[in-house]
C-alpha positions as CSV (number, residue, x, y, z in Angstrom):
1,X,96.6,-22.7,-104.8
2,X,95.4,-25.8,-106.0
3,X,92.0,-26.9,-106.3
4,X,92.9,-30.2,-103.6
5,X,94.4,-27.5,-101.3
6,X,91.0,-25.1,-101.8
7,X,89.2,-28.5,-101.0
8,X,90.7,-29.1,-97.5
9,X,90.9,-25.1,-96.9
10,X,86.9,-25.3,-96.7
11,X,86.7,-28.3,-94.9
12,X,88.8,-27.0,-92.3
13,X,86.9,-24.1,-92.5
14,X,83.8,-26.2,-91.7
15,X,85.2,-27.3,-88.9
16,X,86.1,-24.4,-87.5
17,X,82.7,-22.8,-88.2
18,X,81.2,-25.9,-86.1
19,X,83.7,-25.2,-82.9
20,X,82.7,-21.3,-83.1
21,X,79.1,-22.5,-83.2
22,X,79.4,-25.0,-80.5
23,X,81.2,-23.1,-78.0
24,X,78.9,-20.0,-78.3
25,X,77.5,-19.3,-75.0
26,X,79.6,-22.2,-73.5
27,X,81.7,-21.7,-70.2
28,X,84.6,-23.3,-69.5
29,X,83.0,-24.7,-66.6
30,X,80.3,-26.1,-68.8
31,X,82.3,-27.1,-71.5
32,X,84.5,-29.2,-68.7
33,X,81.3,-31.3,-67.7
34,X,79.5,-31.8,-71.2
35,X,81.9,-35.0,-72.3
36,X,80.3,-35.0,-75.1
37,X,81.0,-31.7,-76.2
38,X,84.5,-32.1,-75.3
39,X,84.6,-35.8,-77.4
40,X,82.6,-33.4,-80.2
41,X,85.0,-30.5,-80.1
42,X,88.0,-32.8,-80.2
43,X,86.7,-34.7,-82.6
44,X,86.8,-31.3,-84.8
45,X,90.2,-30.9,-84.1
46,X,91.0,-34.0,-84.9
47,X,89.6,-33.9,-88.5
48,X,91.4,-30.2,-88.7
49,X,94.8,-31.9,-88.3
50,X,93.9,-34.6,-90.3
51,X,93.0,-32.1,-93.0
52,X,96.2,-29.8,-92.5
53,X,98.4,-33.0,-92.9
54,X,96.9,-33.2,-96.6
55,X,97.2,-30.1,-97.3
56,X,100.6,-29.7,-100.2
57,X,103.8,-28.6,-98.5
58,X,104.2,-26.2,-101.0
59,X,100.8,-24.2,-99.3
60,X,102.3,-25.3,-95.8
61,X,105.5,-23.3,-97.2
62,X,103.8,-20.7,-98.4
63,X,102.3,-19.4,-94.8
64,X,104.9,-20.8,-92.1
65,X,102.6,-18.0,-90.1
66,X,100.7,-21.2,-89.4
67,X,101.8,-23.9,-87.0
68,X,100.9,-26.7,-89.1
69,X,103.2,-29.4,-87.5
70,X,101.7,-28.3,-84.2
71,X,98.0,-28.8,-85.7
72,X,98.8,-32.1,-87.4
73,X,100.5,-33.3,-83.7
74,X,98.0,-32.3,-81.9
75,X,96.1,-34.2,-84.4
76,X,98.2,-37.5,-83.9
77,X,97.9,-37.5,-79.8
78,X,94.2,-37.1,-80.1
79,X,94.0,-40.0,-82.3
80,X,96.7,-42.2,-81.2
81,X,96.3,-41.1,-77.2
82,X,92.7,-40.2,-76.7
83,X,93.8,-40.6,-72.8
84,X,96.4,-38.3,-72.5
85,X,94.4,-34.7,-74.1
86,X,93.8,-32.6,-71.3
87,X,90.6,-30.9,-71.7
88,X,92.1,-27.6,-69.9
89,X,94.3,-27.3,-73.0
90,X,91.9,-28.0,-75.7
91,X,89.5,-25.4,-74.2
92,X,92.5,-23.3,-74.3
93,X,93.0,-23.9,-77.8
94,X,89.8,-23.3,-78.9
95,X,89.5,-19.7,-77.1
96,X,93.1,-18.7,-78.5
97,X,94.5,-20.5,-81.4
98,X,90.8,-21.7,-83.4
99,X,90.2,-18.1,-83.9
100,X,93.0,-17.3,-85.5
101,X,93.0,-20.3,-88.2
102,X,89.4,-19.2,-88.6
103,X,90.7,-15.4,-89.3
104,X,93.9,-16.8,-91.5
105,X,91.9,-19.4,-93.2
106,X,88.9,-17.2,-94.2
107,X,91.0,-14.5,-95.6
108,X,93.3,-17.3,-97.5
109,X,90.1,-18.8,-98.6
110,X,88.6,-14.8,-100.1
111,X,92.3,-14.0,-101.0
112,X,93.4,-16.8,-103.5
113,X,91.9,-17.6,-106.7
């Protein structure tokens, strides 16, 4: 892995750590009236996608496990289309698919020199 790669690994990391902080003791119902912990939240997001569209393609090769085109899209409608996220799905996401990066990343992170 390179040492660029490692770089935006930890920031995404970061981010991650912030969403699993931020949600803790947050209901969906809670989470769907706090507008600005949704903006917040998707803000995180955004800077994940933005990070995983650095990342080399050789590392995106390397773990197809991940979805990364569907992280860097989501990343794309989120900056291009503020309007059109639906907050239903980005809770969604971050109850199912931000815990797994978290697990993936933190295990790549511990894993590779």
């Amino acid at each position: 892995m390179t040492e660029r790669d490692r770089s935006i690994l930890v920031r995404i990391a970061d981010e991650l750590h912030y969403i699993k902080k931020a949600i803790a003791n947050i209901s969906r119902d809670n989470f769907m009236r706090d507008d600005t912990l949704q903006r917040a939240l998707t803000m995180s997001i955004l800077t994940i996608g933005e990070c995983a569209n650095r990342l080399t393609d050789v590392l995106k090769d390397n773990y197809p496990q991940i979805e990364w085109t569907q992280i860097v899209a989501v990343r794309n409608i989120a900056t291009h289309g503020y309007w059109q996220l639906d907050m239903r799905q980005i809770w969604q996401a971050i109850l199912e698919d931000i815990p797994k990066l978290n697990e993936f990343i933190s295990e790549l992170l511990t894993d590779t020199p």
